[in-house]
LOPA-597669 format. One record per residue (C-alpha): x, y, z. Coordinates in steps of 0.5 Angstrom, whole numbers, plus 2048, in hexadecimal, padded with zeros to 3 digits. Example, Ala and Ser with C-alpha at 12.3 -4.5 7.8 and 13.67 -1.06 7.14 Angstrom:
! LOPA-597669
819/7F7/810
81B/7FE/80E
END
This chain:
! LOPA-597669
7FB/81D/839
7F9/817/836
7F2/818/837
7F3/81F/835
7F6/81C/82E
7F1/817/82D
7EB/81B/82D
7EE/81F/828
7F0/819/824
7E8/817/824
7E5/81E/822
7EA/81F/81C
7E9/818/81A
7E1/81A/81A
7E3/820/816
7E6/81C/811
7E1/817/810
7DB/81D/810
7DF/81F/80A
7DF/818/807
7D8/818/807
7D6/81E/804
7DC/81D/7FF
7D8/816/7FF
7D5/817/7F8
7DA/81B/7F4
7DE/817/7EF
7E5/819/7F2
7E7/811/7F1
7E8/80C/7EC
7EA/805/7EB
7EF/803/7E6
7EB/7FC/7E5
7EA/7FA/7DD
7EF/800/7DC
7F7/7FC/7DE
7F9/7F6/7DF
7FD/7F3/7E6
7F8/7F7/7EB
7FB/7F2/7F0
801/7F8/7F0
7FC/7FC/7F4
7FC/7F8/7FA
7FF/7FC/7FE
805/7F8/803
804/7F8/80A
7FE/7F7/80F
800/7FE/812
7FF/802/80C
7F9/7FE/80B
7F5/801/812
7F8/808/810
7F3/807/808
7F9/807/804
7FA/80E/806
802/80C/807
806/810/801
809/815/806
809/811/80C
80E/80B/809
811/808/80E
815/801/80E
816/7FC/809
80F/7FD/807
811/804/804
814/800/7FF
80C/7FF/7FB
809/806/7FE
810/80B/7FD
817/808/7FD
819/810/7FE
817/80E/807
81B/808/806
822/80E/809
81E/80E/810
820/806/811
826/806/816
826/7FF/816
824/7F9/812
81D/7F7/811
818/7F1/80F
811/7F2/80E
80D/7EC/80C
805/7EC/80A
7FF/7E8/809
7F8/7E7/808
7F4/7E4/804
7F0/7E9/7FE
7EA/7E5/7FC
7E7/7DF/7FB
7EE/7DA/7FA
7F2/7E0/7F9
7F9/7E0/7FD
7FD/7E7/7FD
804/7E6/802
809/7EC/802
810/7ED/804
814/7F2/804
81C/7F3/807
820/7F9/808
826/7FB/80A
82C/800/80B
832/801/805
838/803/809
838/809/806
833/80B/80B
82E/810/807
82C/80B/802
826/804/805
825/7FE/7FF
820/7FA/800
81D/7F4/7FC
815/7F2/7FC
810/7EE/7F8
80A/7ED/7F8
806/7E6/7F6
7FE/7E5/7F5
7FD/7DE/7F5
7F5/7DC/7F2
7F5/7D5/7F2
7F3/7D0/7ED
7EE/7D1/7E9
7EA/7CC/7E4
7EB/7CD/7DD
7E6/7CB/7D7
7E6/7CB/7D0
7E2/7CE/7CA
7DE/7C9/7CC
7DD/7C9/7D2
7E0/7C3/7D3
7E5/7C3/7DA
7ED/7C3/7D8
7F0/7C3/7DF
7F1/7C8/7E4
7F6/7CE/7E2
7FA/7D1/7E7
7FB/7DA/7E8
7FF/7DE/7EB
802/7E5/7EB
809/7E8/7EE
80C/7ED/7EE
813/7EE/7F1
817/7F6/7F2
81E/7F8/7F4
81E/800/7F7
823/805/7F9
821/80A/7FE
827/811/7FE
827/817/802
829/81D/7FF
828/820/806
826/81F/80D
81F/822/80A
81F/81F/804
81F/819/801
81F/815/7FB
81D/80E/7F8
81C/809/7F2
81A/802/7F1
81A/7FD/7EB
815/7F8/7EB
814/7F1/7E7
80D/7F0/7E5
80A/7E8/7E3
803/7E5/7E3
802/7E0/7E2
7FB/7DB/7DF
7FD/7D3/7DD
801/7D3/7D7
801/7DB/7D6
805/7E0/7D9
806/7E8/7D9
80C/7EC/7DB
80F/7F4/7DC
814/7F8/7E0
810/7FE/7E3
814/804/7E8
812/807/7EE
815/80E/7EF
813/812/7F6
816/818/7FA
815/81A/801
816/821/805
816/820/80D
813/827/810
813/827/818
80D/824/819
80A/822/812
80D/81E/80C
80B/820/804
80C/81B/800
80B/819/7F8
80B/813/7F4
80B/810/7ED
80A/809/7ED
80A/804/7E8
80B/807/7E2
80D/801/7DD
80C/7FE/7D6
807/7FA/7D7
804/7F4/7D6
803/7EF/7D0
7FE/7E9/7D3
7FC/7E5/7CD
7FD/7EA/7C7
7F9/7EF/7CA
7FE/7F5/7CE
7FB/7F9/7D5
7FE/7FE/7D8
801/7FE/7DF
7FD/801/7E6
802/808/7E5
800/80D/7EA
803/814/7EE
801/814/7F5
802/81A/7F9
801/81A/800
802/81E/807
803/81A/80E
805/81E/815
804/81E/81C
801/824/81D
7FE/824/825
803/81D/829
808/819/826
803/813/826
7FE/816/821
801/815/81B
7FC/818/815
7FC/817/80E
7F9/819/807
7FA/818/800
7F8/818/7F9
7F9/814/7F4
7F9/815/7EC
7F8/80E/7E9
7FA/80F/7E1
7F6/80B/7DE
7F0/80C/7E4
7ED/813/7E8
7EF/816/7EF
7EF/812/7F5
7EF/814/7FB
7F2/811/802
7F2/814/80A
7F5/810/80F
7F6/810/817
7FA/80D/81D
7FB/80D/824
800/80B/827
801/80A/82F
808/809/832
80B/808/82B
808/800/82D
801/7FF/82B
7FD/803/825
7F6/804/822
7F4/806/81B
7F0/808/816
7EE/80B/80F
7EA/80C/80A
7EB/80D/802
7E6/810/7FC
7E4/80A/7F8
7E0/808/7F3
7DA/803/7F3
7D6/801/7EE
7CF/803/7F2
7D3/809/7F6
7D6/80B/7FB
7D5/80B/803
7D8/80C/809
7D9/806/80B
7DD/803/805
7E4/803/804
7E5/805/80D
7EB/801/80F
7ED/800/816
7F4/7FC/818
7F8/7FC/820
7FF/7FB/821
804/7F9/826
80B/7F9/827
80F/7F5/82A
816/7F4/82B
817/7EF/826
811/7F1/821
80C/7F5/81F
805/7F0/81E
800/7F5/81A
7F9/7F4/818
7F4/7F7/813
7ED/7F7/811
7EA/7F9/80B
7E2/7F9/80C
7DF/7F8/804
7E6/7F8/800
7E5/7FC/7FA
7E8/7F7/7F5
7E5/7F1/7F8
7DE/7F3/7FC
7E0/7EE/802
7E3/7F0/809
7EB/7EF/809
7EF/7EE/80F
7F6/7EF/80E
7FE/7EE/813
803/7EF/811
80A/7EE/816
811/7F3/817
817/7F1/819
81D/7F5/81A
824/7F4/81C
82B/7F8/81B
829/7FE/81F
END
């Protein structure tokens, strides 16, 4: 049965990245560098979602539903933290934490996450060149979400969010929201999301706007309860499409293999192998240890490895 599954697994995966390819050169996809401030809001929480391309919308499960889509907050049964690491590029830190727990009215879930990007020290000089010191940056952004259940099928989320950077003297802050629904079939999820709509922000006189996006996703276990599958489409406001697709394949709901792969944009193009993810999982009584590998990150060009880790508690 296993074999029969993953033999499946292989030859829809090929599928998808076949399709890729020939989809390789349209313009399906475009950043939102030079067009937003505070991009370091794209990154996504948790080293699972990462393995599966961000394709995570639909599927937003746990703590870290609390970034993807506060709306799968409602499948938690106890209380969950989830924490994250990696290091983006160069001397640049990102840590997550996400915590989400039950209220007692047992159809709503709360959850408090933050985000903080951590670049170091940089060396700072005058007009003329002259050395002043090393000036210190950072951006953080910290969230509080609510996740309803209307029904046993559909639920609804919402999340506000604190938004500071930060460069020596000077710094910039904004309230942004995220709202989401979600619609659990038999065997699929639909969900939507619209996330960080909010005033912007005001850095050094000059006003950007916040990475607004609507993303629509679709995830199901269409042939065992161990492959889990995703797709997703995201609208970016101030940017174009981008499009995300992710796998995972559980074995005894203890060990898992992932992968995805996602449109994106290039300066020289697009090929097969940019932005393919693959990451691995393990459950154990205590925590979930997750990993994921980001071969040539669109936002940085560099290999990223990223870990994450889960606990649970109050089931």
């Amino acid at each position: 049965m296993i074999k029969r599954s993953l033999s499946r697994v292989i030859i829809a995966w090929v599928v998808i990245l076949l399709v890729a390819a020939f989809l390789g050169d349209v313009s399906v996809a475009a950043s939102d560098v030079g067009r937003t401030a505070a991009s370091f809001l794209q990154i996504g929480h948790g080293a699972r979602a990462a393995g599966m391309g961000g394709a995570y919308t639909a599927i937003s499960e746990g703590a870290t539903a609390a970034y993807w889509n506060p709306a799968g907050l409602t499948d938690l049964e106890g209380s969950e933290v989830s924490l994250g690491h990696f290091s983006w590029f160069q001397d640049i830190n990102v840590e997550q934490a996400s915590f989400a727990f039950p209220l007692v009215d047992g159809s709503s879930v709360m959850a408090a996450s933050i985000t903080y990007v951590g670049y170091g020290t940089i060396e700072g000089y005058d007009v003329d060149g002259s050395f002043t010191g090393e000036l210190s940056a950072y951006d953080w952004a910290g969230a509080l979400s609510l996740g309803y259940s209307f029904t046993d099928e559909l639920s609804g989320g919402v999340t506000g969010k604190f938004i500071n950077q930060k460069l020596d003297e000077f710094s910039a802050s904004a309230f942004a929201a995220d709202f989401g629904l979600k619609y659990r079939f038999e065997k699929f999820s639909l969900a939507a999301a619209v996330v960080n709509l909010g005033s912007g922000l005001e850095f050094d006189m000059q006003r950007e706007d916040l990475p607004s996006a609507f993303r629509l996703g679709v995830s199901g276990t269409p042939f065992h309860e161990g492959l889990v599958t995703s797709f997703e489409i995201e609208k970016r406001f101030h940017g174009d499409f981008l499009i995300r697709q992710g796998i995972e394949f559980g074995f005894s709901d203890r060990y898992f293999l992932r992968s995805g792969y996602d449109y994106l944009p290039s300066q020289d193009g697009r090929d097969l192998s940019t932005s393919i993810s693959v990451g691995a999982g393990l459950n154990l009584d205590f925590a979930k240890f997750d990993y994921a590998f980001t071969l040539d990150d669109k936002s940085t060009s560099e290999d990223l490895h990223r870990f994450s880790v889960v606990f649970g508690f109050g089931e």
